[in-house]
N, C-alpha and C positions, 0 to 999 in steps of 0.2 A: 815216831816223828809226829803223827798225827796228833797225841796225848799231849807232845808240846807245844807247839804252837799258843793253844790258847792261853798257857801259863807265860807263854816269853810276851803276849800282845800285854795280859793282863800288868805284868813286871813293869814293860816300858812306859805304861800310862803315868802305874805308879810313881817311877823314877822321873818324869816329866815336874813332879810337885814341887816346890820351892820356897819356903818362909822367907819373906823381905819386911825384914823394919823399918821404916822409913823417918827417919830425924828430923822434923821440920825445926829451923831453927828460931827461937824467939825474935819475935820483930815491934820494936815498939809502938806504941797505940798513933794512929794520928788522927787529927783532924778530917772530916770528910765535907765540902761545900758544896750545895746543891742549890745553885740559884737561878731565877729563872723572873724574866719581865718579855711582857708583849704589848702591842699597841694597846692603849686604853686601859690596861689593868697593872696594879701595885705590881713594885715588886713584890718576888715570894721567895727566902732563904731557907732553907734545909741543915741544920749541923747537926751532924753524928760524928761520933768514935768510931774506926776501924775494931773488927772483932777475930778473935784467933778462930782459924779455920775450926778448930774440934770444940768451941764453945758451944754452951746448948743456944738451943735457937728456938724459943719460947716469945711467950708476950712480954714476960719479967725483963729477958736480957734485949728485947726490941724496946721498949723504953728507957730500960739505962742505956741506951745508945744514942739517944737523943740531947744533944748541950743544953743547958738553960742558962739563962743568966749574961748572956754576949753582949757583948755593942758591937751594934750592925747600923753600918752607915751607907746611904748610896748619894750619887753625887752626881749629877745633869749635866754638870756645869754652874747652878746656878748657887751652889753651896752644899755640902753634906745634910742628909736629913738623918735621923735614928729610928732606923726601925722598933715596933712593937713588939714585945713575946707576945702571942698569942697559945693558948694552950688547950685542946681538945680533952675529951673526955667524959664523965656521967654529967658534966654541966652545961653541958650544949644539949638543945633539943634535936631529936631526929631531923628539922629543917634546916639550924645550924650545920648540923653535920655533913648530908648532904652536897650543902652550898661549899663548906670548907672542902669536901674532896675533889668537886668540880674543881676549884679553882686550883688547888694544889697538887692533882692528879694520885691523893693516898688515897688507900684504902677505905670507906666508911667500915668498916669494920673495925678494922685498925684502930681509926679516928675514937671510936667508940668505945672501943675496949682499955684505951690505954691512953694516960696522958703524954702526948704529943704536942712538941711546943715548936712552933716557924716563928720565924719575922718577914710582917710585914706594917705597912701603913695604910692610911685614909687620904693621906696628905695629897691632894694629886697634882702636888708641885713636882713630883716623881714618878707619877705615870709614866707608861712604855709609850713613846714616841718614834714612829719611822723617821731612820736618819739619824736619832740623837746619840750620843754617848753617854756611858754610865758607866761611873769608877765603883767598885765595890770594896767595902774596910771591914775586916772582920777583927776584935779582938777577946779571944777567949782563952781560957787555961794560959796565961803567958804567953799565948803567941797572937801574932800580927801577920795574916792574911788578907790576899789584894787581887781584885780582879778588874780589869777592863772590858768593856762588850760594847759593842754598837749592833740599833736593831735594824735590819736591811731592806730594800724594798720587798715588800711581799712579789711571789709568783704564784699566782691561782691557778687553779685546776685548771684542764681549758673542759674537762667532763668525768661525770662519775656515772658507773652503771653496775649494777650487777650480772654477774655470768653463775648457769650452772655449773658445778664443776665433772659431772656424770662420771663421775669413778664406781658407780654402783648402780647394776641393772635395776632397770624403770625409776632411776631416781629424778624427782620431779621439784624439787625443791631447798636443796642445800647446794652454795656457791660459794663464790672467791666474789670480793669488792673490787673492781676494778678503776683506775684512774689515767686520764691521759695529761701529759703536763710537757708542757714548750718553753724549756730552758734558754735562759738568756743565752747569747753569745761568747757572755766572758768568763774564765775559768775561776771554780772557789765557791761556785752554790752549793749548801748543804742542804737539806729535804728531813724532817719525818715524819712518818704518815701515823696519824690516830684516827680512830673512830669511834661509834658509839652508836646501842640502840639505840632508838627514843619511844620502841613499841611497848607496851605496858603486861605486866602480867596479872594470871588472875585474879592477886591480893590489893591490885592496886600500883605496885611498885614500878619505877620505871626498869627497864631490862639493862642496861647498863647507865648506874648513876652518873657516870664520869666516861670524859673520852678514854680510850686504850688503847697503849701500843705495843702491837705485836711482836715477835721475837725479827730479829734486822728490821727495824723501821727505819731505820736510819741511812742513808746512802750520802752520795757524791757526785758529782757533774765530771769526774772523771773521763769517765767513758760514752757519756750524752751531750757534754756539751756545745750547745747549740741546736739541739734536736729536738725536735717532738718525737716523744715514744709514749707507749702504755706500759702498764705495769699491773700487778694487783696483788693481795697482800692476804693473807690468812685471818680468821675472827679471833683477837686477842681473850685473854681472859683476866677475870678479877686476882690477885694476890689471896690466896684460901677460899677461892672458890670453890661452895659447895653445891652449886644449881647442877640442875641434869644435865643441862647442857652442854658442861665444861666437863664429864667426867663419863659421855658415854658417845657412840658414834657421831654424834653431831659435833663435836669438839675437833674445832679450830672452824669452821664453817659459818656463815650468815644462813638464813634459813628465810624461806619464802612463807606466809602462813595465810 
């Protein structure tokens, strides 16, 4: 009895294994709109193609995911204006590039490596205005896409501070961002939170080119409405981040220096 045992444990593991094919069924390509206007600054539209789940996922196939060629219209009120392609790449200089990820919140890497085409304008008869309305026209590949948005009264922070987070004997230096914020009274505020170093490293570079948002940056006044609460949020990271920082215990953390 003893001699079998470990052969019946051995058996059952085996007999646990199970091959499952999974069939995912073709789904046609569509359109994807990413648009985005704030007080004072142009809009910024984003169009890509949806991609099948088991496609490679390289620089090649992130650029042909990108539309070119659309009419992109936005609209105040005051009439339709036609956004610009604009298109990143080896003909922007590293300060262009920079500036275009700030404002667009891509990659500079990305930006750099691969041409990359948004719409926007100069026009600033379409500038992001609190309170105003903006219709949005997209017509690309045969189709005719529409959005409406109004920008809302801002709610600021009422304070930012940083906390240690000491999950780590004698650690004197690595935290969470904290934020405290005093929701209006009436239900339907949305919220999300970005950050960004501005500390420089020793080449020069700034530490994060562009604001970042962390993984749920996004919430609801669901469950605070009307409240003041605190909150705080983990240190986001770049898309193919290769710094130390995003890839060994300091990762997800702000850092004291």
């Amino acid at each position: 009895m003893k001699r079998l045992l470990p052969l019946f444990a051995i058996a059952l593991l085996a007999g646990c294994e199970k091959e499952i094919t999974v069939d995912l069924p073709d789904t046609p390509e569509q359109l994807v709109v990413e648009g985005t206007i704030e007080p004072g600054l142009p809009p910024f539209v984003i169009l890509t193609r949806t991609q099948s789940y088991f496609e490679p996922l390289d620089l090649t196939s992130i650029a042909n995911s990108f539309v070119r060629n659309a009419i992109v219209t936005v609209d105040n009120g005051n009439g339709p204006v036609q956004l610009d392609q604009v298109c990143s790449g080896s003909d922007l200089s590293p300060e262009e590039i920079a500036l275009a990820a700030e404002l667009t919140g891509l990659d500079p890497t990305l930006l750099a490596a691969v041409q990359v085409c948004i719409y926007t304008t100069t026009n600033t008869a379409v500038f992001g205005e609190v309170g105003r309305t903006y219709s949005l026209r997209v017509e690309a590949e045969d189709k005719v896409l529409t959005s409406v948005t109004t920008i809302p009264n801002p709610v600021p922070l009422d304070s930012v501070w940083f906390k240690l987070a000491l999950q780590r004997p004698n650690d004197d230096s690595l935290g969470y961002a904290w934020g405290r914020l005093s929701d209006p009274d009436t239900m339907g505020n949305h919220y999300r939170w970005m950050a960004r170093r501005i500390s420089h490293r020793a080449n020069g570079s700034v530490e994060d080119p562009t604001f970042i948002s962390p993984l749920g940056n996004t919430f609801e006044d669901k469950f605070v409405n009307g409240l003041t609460f605190d909150f705080s949020f983990i240190r986001g990271r770049q898309f193919y981040s290769d710094q130390p920082e995003d890839n060994n215990e300091e990762t997800g953390f702000f850092k004291l220096e």
